[in-house]
ChimeraX commands (.cxc) that place a marker at each C-alpha (Angstrom):
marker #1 position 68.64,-35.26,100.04 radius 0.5
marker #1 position 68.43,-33.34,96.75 radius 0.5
marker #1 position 67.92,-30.22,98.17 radius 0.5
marker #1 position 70.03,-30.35,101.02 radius 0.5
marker #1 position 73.12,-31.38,97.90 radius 0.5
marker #1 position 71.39,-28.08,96.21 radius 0.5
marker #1 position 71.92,-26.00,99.31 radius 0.5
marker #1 position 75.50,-27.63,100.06 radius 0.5
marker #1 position 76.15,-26.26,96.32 radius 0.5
marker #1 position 75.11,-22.79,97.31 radius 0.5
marker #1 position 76.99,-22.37,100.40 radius 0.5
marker #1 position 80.19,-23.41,98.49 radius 0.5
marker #1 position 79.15,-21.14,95.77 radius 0.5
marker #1 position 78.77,-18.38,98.57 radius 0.5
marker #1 position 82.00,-18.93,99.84 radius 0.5
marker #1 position 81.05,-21.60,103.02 radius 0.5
marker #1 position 83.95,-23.16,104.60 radius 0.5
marker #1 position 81.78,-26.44,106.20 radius 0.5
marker #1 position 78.00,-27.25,105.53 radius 0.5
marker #1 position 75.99,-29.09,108.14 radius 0.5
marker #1 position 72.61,-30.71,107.96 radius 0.5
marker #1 position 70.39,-30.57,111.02 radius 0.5
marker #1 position 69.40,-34.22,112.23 radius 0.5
marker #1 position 70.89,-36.07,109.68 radius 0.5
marker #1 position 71.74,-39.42,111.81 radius 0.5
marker #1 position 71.44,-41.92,108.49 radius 0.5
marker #1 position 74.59,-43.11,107.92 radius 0.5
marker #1 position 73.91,-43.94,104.49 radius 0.5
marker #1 position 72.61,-40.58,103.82 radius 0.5
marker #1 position 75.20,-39.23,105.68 radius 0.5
marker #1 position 77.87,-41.11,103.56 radius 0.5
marker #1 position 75.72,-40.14,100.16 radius 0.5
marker #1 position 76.09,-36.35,101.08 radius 0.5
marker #1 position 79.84,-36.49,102.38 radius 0.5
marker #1 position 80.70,-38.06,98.74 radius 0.5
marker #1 position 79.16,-35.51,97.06 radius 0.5
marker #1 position 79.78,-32.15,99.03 radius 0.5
marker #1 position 83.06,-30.29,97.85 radius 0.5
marker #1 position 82.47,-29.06,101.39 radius 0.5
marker #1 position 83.66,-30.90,104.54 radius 0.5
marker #1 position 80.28,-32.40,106.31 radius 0.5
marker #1 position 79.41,-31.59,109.80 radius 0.5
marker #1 position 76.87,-33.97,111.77 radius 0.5
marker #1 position 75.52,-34.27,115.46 radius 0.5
marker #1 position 75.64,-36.88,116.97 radius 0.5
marker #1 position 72.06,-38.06,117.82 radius 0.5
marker #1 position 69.39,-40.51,117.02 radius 0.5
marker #1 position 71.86,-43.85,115.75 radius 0.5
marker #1 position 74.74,-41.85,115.85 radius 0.5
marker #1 position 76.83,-43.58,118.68 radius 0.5
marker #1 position 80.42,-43.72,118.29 radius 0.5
marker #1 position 82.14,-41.22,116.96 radius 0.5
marker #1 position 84.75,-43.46,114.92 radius 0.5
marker #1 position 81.68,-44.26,113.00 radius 0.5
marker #1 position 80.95,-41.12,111.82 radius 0.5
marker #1 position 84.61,-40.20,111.14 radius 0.5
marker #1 position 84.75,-43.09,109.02 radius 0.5
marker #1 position 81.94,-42.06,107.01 radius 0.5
marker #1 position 83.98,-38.99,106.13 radius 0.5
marker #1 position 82.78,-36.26,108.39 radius 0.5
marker #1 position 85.04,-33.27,108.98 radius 0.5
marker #1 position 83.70,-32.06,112.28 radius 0.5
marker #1 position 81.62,-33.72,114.69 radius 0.5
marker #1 position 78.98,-31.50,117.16 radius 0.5
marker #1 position 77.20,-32.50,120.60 radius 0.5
marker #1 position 75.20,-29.69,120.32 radius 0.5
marker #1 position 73.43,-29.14,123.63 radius 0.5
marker #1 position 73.07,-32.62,124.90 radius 0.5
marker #1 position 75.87,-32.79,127.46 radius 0.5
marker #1 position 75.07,-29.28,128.88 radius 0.5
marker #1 position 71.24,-30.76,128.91 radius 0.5
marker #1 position 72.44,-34.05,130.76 radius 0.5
marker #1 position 74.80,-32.15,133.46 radius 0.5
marker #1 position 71.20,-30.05,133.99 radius 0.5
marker #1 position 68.86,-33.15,134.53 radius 0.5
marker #1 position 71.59,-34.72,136.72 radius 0.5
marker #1 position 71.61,-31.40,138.95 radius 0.5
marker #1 position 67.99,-31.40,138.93 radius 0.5
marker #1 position 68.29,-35.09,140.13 radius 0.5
marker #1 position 70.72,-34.44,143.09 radius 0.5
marker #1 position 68.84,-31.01,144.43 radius 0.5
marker #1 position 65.72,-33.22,144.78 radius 0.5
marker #1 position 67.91,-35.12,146.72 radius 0.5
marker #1 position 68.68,-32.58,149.44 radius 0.5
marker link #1:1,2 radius 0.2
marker link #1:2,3 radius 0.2
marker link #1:3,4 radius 0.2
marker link #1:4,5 radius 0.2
marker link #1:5,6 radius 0.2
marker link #1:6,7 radius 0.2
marker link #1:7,8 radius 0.2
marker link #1:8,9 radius 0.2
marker link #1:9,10 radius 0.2
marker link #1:10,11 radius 0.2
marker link #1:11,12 radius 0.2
marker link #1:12,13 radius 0.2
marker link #1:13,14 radius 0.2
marker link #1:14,15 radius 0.2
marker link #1:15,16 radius 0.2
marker link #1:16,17 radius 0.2
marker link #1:17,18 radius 0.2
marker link #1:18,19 radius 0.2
marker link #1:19,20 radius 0.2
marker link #1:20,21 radius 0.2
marker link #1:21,22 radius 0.2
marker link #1:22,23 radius 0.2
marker link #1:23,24 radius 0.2
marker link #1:24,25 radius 0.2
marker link #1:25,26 radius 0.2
marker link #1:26,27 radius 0.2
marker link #1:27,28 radius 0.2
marker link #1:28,29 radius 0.2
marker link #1:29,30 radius 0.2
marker link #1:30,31 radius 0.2
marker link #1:31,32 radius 0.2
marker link #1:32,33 radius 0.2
marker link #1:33,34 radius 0.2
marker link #1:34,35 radius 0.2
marker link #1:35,36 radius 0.2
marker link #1:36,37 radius 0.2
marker link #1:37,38 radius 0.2
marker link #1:38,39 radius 0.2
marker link #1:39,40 radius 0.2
marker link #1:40,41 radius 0.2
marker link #1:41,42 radius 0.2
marker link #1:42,43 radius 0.2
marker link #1:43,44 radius 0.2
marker link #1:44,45 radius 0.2
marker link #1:45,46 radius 0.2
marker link #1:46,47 radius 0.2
marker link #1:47,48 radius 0.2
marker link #1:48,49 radius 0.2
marker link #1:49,50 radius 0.2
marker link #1:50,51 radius 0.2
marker link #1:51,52 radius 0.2
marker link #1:52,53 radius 0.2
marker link #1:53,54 radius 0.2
marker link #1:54,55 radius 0.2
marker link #1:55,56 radius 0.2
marker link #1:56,57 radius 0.2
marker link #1:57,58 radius 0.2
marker link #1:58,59 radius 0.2
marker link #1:59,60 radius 0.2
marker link #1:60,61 radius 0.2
marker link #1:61,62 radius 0.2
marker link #1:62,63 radius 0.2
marker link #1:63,64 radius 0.2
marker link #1:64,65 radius 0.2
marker link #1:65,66 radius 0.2
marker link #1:66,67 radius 0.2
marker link #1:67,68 radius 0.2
marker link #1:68,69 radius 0.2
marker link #1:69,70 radius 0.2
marker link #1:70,71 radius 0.2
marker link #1:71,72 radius 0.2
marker link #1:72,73 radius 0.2
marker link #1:73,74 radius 0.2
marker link #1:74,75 radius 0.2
marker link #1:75,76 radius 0.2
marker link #1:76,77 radius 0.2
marker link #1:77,78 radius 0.2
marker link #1:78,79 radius 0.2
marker link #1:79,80 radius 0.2
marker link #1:80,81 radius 0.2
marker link #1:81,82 radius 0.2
marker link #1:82,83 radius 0.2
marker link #1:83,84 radius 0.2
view
């Protein structure tokens, strides 16, 4: 976590609008960060990270899928042309 609060500190410095940490799905951690970034926080929503009230509540500004739901609409195609 102190790094990722150093590198939060540079992207403001560089003029960032958001700063997100890759795979970040502790809530505490995530909560530690959000209080100290002068940034809004950006998660995805993996690992523990369920419902997305949860998350807002912790004080994240923008909440990412990433690639899982274009992953699950692929496995459930691959599911149904095995099918046929």
């Amino acid at each position: 976590m102190p790094e990722a609060k150093e590198r939060e500190a540079a992207f403001a410095d560089s003029g960032a609008d958001g700063f997100f940490v890759p795979g970040l799905t502790d809530t505490a951690l995530i909560s530690s960060l959000v209080e100290a970034a002068t940034l809004p926080v950006n998660v995805m929503m993996m690992g523990n990270l369920k419902l997305i009230d949860q998350v807002a509540a912790l004080g994240v500004c923008r909440i990412s899928f990433g690639p899982a739901p274009f992953l699950a609409a692929l496995a459930d195609m691959e599911m149904r042309l095995k099918e046929i």
